[in-house]
C-alpha angles and dihedrals in degrees: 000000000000123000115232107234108225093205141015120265143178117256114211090179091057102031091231156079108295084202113205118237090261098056090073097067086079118012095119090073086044095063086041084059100043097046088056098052077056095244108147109242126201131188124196132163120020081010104038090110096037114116095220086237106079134060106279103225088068091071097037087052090056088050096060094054 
């Protein structure tokens, strides 16, 4: 099983945003944000197939089924 991850953190390993289990609730404001400040945003793994717009855990709960 999983930990939960109580913060964000960088991931040098991985080169990436290690996001916490509460991030999720609105990151999809927070891409908003960021694409309209014109920063380049990427998703790969569980996200890989998320469209930035709608409420994450629509896609990760689809993931688990």
């Amino acid at each position: 099983m999983a930990e939960v991850q109580p913060v964000s953190l960088w991931s040098g390993k991985r080169g990436c945003v290690e996001l916490a289990e509460g991030d999720v609730i609105a990151l999809h404001l927070v891409v908003e944000r960021l694409k309209e400040a014109g920063v380049r945003v990427r998703f790969y793994g569980r996200l890989q197939r998320w469209d930035g717009t709608s409420p994450v855990w629509t896609l990760l709960a689809r993931g688990k089924q």
